[in-house]
C-alpha positions in Angstrom: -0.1 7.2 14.9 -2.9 5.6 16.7 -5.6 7.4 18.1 -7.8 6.1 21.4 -11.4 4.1 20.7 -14.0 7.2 19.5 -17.8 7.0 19.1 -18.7 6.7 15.6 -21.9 9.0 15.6 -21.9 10.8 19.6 -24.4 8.5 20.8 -23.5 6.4 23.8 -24.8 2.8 22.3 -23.0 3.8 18.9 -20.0 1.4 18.2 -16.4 2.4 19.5 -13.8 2.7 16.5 -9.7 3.3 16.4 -7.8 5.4 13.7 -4.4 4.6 12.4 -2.1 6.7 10.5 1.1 5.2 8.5 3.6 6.3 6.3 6.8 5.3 5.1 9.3 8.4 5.3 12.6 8.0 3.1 15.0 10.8 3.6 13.4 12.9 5.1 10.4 12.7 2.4 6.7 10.7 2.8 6.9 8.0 -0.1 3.5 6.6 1.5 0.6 7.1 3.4 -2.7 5.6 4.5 -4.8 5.6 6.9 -7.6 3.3 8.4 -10.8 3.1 10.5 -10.7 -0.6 12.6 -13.0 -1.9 15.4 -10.0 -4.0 16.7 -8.1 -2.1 19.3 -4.6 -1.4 18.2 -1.7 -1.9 20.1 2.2 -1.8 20.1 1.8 -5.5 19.7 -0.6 -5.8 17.0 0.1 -2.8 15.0 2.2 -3.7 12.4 -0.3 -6.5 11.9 -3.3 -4.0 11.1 -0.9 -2.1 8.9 -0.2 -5.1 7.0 -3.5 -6.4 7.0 -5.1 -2.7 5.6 -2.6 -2.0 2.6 -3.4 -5.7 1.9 -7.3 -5.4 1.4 -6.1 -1.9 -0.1 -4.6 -3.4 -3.0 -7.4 -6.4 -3.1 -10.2 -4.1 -3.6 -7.8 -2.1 -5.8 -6.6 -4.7 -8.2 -10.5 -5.8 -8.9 -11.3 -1.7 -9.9 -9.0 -1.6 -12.1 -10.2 -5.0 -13.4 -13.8 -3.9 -13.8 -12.6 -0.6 -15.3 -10.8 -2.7 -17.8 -13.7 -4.6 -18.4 -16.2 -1.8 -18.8 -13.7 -0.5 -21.7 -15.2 -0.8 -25.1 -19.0 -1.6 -23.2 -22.0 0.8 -23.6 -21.5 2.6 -20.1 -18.1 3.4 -21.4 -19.5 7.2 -22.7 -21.5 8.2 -20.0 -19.9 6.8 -17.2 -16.0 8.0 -18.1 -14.5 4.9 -17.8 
């Protein structure tokens, strides 16, 4: 689901943003979803490419929390912090 350019904040000068929506539905039940905020203007042509592109930094940004959680393990922020 794509939803037309928006204004971030109401204000005329403010920057114009797009919202997609995916999910992968196997019978008949949502076995994922995601959604992102993009400046590029999505299209029939290009979608795929954003979708691709999101769950990609998605799992970049992912795999290097879970890296610095691992990491923090054992360290002196470990108590107060909950990791």
């Amino acid at each position: 689901m794509i939803t037309p350019a928006s204004i971030l904040n109401g204000k005329p000068d403010s920057p114009r943003i797009n919202f997609i929506r995916f999910r992968i539905v196997s019978n008949g039940e949502v076995t994922y979803r995601n959604a992102w905020v993009t400046d590029w203007v999505p299209s029939a042509a290009n979608v795929a490419q954003l979708v691709r592109a999101g769950r990609a930094r998605w799992t970049i940004e992912n795999e290097g929390f879970n890296t610095l959680k691992s990491l923090m393990r054992g360290s002196i922020l470990s108590g107060p912090l909950g990791f």
